[in-house]
MARRO-374939 format. One record per atom (N, C-alpha, C): residue number from 1; residue in one letter; atom name; z, x, y. Coordinates in pm, 1 decimal, decimal comma. Each point is the difference from the previous one (the first is absolute). Example, Ala and Ser with C-alpha at 12.3 -4.5 7.8 and 13.67 -1.06 7.14 Angstrom:
 seq type atom       c3       c1       c2
   1    A    N    780,0   1319,0   -569,0
   1    A   CA      0,0    -89,0    119,0
   1    A    C      0,0     90,0    120,0
   2    S    N    -72,0    -35,0    105,0
   2    S   CA      6,0     82,0    119,0
   2    S    C     73,0    -77,0    109,0
//
This chain:
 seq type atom       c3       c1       c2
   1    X    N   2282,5   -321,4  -3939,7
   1    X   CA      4,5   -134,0     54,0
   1    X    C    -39,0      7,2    147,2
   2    X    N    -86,3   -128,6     67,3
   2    X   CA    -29,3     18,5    101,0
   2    X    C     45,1   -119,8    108,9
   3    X    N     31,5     -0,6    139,4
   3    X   CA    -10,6   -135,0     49,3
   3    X    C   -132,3    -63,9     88,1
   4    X    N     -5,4    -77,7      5,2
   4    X   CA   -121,5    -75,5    102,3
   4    X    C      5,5    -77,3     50,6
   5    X    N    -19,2     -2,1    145,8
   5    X   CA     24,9   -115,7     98,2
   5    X    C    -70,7      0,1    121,2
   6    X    N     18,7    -77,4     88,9
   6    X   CA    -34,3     49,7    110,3
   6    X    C    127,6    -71,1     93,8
   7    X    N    -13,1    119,6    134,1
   7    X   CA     80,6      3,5     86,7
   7    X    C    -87,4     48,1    170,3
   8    X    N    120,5   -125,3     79,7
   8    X   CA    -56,1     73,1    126,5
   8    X    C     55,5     92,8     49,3
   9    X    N    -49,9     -5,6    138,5
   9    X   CA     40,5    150,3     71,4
   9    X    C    162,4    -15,0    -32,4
  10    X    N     90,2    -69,6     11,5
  10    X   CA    195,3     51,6    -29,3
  10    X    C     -2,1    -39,5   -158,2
  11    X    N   -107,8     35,6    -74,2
  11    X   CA     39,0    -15,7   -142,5
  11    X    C     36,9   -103,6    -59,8
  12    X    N    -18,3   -122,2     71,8
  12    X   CA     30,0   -140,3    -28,6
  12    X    C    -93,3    -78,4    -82,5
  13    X    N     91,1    -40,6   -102,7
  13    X   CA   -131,3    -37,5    -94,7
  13    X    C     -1,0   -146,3    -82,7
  14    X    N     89,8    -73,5     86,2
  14    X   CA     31,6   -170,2    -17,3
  14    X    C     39,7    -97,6    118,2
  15    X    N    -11,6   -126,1    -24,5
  15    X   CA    115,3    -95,3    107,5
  15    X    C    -11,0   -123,8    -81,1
  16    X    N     99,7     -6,6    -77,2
  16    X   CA     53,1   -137,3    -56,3
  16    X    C    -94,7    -24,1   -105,9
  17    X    N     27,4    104,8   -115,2
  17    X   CA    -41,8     27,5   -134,0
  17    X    C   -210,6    -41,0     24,6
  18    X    N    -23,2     51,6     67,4
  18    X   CA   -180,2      8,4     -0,7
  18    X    C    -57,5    125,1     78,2
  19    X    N   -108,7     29,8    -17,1
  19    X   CA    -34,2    170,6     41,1
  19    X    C    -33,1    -18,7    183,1
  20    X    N     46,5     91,8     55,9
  20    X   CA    -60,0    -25,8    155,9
  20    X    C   -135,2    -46,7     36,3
  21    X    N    -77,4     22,0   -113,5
  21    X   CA   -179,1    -12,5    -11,0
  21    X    C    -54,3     36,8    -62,1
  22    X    N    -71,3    -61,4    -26,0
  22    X   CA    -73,7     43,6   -168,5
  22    X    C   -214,1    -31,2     78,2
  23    X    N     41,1    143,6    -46,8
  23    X   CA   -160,6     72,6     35,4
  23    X    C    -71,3    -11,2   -119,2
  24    X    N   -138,7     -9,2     22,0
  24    X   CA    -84,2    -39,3   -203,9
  24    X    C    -10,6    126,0    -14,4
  25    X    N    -33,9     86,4     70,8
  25    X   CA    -15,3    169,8    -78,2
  25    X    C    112,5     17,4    -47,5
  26    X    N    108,2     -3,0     58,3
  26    X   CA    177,4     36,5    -59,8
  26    X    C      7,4    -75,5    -95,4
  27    X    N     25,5   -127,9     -1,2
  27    X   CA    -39,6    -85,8   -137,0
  27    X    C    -73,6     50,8    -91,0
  28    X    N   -132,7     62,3     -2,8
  28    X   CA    -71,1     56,9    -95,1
  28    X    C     37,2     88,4    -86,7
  29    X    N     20,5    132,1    139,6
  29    X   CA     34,3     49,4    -54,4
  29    X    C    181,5     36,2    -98,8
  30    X    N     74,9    -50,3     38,4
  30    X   CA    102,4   -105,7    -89,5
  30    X    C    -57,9     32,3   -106,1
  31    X    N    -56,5   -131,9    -34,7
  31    X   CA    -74,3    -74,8   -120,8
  31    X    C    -69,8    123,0    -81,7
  32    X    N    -67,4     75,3     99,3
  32    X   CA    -65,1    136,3   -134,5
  32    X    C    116,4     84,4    -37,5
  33    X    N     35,8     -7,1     73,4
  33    X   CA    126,8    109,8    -30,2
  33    X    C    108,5    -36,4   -127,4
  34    X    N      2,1   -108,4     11,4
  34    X   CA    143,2      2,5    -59,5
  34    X    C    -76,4   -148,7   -139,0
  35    X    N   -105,0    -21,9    -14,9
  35    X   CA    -98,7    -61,0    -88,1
  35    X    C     58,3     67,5    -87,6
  36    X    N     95,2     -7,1   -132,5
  36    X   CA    -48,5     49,5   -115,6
  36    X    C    156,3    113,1    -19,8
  37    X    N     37,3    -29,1     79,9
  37    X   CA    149,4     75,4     19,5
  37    X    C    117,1    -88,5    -42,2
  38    X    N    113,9     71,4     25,4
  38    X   CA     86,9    -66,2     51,7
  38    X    C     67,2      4,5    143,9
  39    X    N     50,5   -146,6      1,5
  39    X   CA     53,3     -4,2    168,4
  39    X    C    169,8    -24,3    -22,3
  40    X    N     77,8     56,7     89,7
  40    X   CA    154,4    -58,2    -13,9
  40    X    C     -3,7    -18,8    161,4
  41    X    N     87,0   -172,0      6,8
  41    X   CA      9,7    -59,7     84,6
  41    X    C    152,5    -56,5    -24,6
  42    X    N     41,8    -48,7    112,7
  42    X   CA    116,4    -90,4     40,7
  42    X    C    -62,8   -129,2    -73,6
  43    X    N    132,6    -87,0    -11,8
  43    X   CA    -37,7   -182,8    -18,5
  43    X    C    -63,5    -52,3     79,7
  44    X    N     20,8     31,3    151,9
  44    X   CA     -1,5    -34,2    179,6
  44    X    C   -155,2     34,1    -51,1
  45    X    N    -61,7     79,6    -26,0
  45    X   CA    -84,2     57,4     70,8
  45    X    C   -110,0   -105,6   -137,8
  46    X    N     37,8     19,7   -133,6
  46    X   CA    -79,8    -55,5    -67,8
  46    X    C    -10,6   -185,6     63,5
  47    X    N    137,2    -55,2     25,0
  47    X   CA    -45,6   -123,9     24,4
  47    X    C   -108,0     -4,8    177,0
  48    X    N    -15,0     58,5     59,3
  48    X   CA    -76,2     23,4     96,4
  48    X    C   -131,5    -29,6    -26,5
  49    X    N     11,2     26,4   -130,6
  49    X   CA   -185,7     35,9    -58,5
  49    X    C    -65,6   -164,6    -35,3
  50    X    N   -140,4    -15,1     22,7
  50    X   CA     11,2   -121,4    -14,8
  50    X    C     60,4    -94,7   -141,4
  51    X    N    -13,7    -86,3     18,7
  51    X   CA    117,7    -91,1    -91,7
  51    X    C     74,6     67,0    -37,1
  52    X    N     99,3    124,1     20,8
  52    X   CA    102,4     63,9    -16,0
  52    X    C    -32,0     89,5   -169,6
  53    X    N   -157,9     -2,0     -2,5
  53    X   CA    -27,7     36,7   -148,0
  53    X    C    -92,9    177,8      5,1
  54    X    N     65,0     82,3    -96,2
  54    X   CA    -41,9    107,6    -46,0
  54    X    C   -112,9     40,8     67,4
  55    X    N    -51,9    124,8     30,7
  55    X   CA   -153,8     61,1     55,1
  55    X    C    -50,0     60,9   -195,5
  56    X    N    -73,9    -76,2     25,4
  56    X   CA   -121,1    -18,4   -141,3
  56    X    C    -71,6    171,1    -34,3
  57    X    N      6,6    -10,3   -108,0
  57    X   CA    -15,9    181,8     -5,1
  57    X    C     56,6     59,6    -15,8
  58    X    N    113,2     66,6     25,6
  58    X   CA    139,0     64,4     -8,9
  58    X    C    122,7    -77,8    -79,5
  59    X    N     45,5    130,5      8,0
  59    X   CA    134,2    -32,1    -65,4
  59    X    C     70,9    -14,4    142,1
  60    X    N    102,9   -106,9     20,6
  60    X   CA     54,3    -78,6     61,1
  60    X    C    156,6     -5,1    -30,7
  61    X    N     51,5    123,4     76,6
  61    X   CA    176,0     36,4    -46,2
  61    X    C     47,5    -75,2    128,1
  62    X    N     75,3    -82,5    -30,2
  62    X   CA    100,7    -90,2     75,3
  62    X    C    152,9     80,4     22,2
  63    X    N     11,3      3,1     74,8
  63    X   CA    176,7     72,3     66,9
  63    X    C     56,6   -146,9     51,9
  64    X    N    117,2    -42,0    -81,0
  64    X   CA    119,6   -103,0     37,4
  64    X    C    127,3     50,8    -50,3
  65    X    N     60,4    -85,6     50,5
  65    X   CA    198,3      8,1    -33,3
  65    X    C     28,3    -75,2    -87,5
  66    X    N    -82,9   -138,7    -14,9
  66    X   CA      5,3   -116,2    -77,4
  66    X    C    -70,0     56,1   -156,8
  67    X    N    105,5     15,8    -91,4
  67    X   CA    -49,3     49,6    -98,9
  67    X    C   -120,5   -146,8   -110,9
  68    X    N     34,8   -103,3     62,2
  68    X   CA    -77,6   -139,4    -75,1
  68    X    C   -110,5    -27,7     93,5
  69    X    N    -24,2     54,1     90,9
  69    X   CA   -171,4     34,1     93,5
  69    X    C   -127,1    -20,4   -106,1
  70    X    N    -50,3    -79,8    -42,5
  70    X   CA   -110,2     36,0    -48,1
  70    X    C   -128,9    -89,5     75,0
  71    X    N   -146,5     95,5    -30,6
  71    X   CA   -121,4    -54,6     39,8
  71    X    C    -63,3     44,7    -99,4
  72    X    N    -98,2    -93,8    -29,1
  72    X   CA   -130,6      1,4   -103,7
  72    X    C    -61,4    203,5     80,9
  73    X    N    -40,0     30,1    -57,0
  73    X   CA   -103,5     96,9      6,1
  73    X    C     73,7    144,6     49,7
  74    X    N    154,2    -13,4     37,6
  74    X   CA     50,1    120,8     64,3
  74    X    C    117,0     26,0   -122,4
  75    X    N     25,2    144,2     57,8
  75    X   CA    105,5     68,3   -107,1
  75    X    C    117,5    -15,3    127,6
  76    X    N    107,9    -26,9    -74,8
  76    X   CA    142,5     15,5    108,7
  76    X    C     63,8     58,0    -11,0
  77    X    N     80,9     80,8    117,2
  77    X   CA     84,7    138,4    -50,7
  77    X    C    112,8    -45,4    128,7
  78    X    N     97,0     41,3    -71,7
  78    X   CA    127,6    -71,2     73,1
  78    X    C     92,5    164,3     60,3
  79    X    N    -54,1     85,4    -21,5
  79    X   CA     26,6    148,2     73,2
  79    X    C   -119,7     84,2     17,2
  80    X    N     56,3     87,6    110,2
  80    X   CA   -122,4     92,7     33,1
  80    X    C    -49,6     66,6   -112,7
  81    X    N    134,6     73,3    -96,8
  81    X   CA     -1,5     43,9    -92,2
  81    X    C   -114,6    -45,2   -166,0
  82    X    N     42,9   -132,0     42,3
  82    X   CA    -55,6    -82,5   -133,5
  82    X    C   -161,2    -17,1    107,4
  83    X    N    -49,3     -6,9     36,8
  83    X   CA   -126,5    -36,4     79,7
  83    X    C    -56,0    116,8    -34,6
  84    X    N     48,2    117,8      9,9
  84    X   CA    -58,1    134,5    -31,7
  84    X    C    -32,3     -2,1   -136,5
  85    X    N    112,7    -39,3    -74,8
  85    X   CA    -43,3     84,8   -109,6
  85    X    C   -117,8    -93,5    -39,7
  86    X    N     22,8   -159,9     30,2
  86    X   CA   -170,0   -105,7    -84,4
  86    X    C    -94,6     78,2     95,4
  87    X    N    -32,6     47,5    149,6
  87    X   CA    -85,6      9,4     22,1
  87    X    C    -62,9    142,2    -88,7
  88    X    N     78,2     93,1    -29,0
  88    X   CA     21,2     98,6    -23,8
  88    X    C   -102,3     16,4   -162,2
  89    X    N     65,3   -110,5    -88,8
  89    X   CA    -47,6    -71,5    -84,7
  89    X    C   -136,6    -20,8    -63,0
  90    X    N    -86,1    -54,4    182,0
  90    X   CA   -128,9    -39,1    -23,7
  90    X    C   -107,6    164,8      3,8
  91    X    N     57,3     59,3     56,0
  91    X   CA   -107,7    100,2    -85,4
  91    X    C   -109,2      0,2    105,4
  92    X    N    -33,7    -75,6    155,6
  92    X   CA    -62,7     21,0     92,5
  92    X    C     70,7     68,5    118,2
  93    X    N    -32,7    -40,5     92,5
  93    X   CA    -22,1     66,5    185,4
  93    X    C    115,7   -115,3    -42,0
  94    X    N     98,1     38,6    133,2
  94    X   CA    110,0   -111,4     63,1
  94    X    C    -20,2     29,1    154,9
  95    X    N    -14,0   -147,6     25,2
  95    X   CA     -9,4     -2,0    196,1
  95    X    C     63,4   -113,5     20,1
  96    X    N    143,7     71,9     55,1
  96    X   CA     89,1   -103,5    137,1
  96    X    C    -35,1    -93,6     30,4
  97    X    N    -19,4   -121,5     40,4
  97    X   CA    -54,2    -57,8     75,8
  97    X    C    109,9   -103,1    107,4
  98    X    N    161,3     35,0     22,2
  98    X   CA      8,3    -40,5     89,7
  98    X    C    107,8    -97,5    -85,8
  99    X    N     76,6    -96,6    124,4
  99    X   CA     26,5     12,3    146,7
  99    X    C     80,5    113,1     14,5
 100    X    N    106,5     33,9    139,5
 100    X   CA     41,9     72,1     25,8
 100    X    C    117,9     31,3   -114,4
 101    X    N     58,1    -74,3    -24,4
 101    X   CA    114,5     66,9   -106,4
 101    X    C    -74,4     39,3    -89,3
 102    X    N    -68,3     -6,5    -67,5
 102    X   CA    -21,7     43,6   -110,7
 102    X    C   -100,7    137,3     30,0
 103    X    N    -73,2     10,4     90,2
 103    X   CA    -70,4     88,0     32,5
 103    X    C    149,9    121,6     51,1
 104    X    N     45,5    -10,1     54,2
 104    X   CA    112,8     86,6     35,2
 104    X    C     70,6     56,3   -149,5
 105    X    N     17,7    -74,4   -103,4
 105    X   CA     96,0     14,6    -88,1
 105    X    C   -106,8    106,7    -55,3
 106    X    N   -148,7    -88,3    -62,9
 106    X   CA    -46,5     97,8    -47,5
 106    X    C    -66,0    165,5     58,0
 107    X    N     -1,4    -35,7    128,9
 107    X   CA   -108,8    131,9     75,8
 107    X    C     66,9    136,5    -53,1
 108    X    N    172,8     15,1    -25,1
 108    X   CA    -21,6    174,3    -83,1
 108    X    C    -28,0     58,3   -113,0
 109    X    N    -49,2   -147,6    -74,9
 109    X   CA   -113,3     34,4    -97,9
 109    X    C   -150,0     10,9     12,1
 110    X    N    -57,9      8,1    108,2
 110    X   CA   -142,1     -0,5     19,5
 110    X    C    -25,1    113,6     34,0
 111    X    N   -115,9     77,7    -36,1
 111    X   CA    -58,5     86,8     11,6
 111    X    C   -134,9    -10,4    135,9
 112    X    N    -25,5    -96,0     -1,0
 112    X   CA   -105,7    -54,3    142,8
 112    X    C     42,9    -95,6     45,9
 113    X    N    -65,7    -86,5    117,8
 113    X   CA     35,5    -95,3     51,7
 113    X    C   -163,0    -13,6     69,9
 114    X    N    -59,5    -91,2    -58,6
 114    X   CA   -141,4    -75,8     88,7
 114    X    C     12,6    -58,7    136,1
 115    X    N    -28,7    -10,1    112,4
 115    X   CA     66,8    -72,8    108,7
 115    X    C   -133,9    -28,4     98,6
 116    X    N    -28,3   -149,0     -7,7
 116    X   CA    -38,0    -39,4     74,5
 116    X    C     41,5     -5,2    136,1
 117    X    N    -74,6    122,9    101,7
 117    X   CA    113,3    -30,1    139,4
 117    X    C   -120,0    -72,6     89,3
 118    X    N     74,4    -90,2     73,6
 118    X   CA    -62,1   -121,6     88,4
 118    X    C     62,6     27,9    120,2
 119    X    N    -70,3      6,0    100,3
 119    X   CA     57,5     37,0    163,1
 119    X    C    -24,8    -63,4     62,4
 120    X    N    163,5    -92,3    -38,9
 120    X   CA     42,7    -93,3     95,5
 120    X    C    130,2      5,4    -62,7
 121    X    N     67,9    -65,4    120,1
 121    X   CA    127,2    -50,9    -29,6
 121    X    C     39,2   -138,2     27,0
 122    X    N     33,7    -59,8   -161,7
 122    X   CA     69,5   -119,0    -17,9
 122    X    C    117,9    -34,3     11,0
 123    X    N     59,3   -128,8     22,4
 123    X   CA    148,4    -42,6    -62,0
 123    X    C    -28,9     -6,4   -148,5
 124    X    N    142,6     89,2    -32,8
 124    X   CA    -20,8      3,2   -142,0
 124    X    C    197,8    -48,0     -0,5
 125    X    N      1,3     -0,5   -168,5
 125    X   CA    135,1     -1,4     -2,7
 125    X    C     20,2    120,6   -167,3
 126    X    N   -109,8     37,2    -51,4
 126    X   CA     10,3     75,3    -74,7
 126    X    C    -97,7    102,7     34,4
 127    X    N     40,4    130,5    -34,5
 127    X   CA    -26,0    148,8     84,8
 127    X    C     24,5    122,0   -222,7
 128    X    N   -121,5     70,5     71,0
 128    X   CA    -52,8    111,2   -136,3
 128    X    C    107,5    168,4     65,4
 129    X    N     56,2      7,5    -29,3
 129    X   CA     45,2    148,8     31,9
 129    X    C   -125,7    100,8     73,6
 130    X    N     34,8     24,8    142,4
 130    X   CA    -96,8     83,6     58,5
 130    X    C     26,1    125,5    -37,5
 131    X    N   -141,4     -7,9   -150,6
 131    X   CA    -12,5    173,4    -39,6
 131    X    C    -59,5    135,9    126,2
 132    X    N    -44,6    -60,5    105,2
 132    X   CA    -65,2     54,3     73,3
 132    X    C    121,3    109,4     71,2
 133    X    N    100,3    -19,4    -12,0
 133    X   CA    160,4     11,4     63,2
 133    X    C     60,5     76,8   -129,3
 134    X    N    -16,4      1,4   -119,1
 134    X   CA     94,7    -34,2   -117,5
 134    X    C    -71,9    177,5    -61,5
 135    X    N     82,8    109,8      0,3
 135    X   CA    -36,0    143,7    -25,8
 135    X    C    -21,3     49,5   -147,1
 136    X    N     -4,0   -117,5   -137,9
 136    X   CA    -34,0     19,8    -75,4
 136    X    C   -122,2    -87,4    -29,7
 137    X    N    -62,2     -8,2     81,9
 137    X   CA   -157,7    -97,7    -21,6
 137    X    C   -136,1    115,4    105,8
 138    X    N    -94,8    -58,7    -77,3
 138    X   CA    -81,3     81,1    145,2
 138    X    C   -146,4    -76,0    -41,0
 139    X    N    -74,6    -21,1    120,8
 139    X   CA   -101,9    -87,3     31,1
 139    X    C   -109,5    127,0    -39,6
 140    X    N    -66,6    -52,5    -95,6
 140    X   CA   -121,7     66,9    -66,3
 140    X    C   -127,2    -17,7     16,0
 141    X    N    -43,0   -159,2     43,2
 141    X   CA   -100,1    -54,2    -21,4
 141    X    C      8,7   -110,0    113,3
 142    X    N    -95,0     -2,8     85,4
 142    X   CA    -28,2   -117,9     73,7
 142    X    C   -123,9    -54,5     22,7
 143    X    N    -35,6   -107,6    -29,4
 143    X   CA   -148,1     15,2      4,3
 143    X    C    -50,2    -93,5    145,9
 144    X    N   -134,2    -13,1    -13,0
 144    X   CA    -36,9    -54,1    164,9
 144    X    C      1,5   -106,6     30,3
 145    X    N     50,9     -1,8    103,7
 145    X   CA     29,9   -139,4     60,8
 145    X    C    -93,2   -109,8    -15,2
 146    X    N     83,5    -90,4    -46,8
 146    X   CA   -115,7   -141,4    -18,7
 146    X    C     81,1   -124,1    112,6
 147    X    N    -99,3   -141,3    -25,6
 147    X   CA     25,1    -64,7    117,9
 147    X    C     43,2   -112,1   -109,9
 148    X    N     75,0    -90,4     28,4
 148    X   CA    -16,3   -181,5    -27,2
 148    X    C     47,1    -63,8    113,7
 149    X    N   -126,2    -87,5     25,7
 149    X   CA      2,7    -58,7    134,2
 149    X    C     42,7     52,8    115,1
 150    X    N     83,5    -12,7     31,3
 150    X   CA     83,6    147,3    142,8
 150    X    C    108,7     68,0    -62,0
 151    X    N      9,1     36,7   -132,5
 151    X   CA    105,6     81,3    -34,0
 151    X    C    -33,3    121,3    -71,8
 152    X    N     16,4    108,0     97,9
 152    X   CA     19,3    117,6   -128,7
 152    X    C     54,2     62,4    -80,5
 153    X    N    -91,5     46,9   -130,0
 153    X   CA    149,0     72,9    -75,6
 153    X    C   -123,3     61,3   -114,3
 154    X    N     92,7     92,1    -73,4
 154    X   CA    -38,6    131,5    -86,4
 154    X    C     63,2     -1,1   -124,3
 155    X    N    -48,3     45,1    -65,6
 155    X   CA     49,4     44,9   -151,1
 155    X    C     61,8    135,1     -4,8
 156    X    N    129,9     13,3    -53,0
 156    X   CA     84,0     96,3      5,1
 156    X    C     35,8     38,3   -168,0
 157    X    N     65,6    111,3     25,4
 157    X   CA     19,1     84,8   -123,8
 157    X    C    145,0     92,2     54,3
 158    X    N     82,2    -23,4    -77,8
 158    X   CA    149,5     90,3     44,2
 158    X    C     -0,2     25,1   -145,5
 159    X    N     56,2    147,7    -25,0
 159    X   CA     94,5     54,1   -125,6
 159    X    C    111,5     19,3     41,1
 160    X    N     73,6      3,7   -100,9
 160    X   CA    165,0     57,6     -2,4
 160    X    C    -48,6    118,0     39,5
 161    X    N     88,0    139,6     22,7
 161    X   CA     37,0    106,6     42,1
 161    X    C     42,2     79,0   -197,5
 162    X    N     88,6    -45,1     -3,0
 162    X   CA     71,4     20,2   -114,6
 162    X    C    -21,5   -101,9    -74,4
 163    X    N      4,0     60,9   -184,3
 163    X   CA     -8,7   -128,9   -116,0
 163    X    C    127,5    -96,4     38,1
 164    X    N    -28,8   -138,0    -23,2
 164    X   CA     76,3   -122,8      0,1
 164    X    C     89,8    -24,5    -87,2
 165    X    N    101,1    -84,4     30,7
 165    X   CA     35,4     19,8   -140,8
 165    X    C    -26,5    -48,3   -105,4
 166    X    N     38,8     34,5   -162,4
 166    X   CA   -110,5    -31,3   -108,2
 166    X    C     79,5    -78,2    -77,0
 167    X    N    -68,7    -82,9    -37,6
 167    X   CA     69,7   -162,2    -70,5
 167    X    C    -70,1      7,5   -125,2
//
């Protein structure tokens, strides 16, 4: 299992359930990535999306408390536990996608973590665990700096250190 996001320079990667900035290459690449997969997300994070409806393509695992949660096009899992095993289920790639609780709950099951890093620093009010700090992760892959409008940022690649744990 993997996560994907992007974060700035203090690892901040929200303010009031919407992304700090949304770049079209990061968007893209998103979209290729996780095209044809599955994604596990928070409720927060799915209603964010426009009309609060599913990303088309994927399997679409919903994390709530509210066990009577339902949306047309998503699967709902009312524990971390139960989210694993449907994603587990589908028989593809699984990628995180966020917000902070749920990215926290799931990250000691991931084996990578994709990370859009952007250098700058925002007000955020939701923040990604700085693997850069964190002695069972290690930065593998960075690729070259790109621009949108006056902001820079890179495509990243972290592994675990050690296997995750297995669900």
């Amino acid at each position: 299992m993997k996560c994907i996001l992007s974060a700035d320079n203090n690892w901040a990667i929200g303010l009031k359930n919407s992304l700090l900035i949304r770049i079209p290459s990061d968007m893209k690449n998103f979209r290729q990535t996780t095209t044809g997969q599955t994604i596990i997300m928070g409720r927060k994070t799915l209603e964010s999306f426009p009309q609060g409806q599913p990303l088309a393509n994927r399997t679409n695992i919903v994390l709530t408390s509210n066990p009577d949660y339902k949306v047309t096009g998503a699967v709902i899992a009312t524990s971390v536990e139960d989210a694993l095993q449907k994603a587990k289920e589908t028989g593809t790639e699984i990628y995180v996608i966020g917000g902070e609780t749920v990215y926290r709950q799931f990250l000691p099951y991931c084996e990578e973590a994709l990370v859009t890093r952007i250098r700058h620093s925002y007000e955020a009010d939701a923040h990604f665990p700085n693997l850069d700090e964190d002695p069972d992760w290690e930065l593998v892959e960075e690729g070259e700096e790109q621009t949108c409008f006056d902001i820079e940022f890179f495509f990243t690649r972290y592994v675990r250190k050690k296997a995750p744990l297995s669900f």
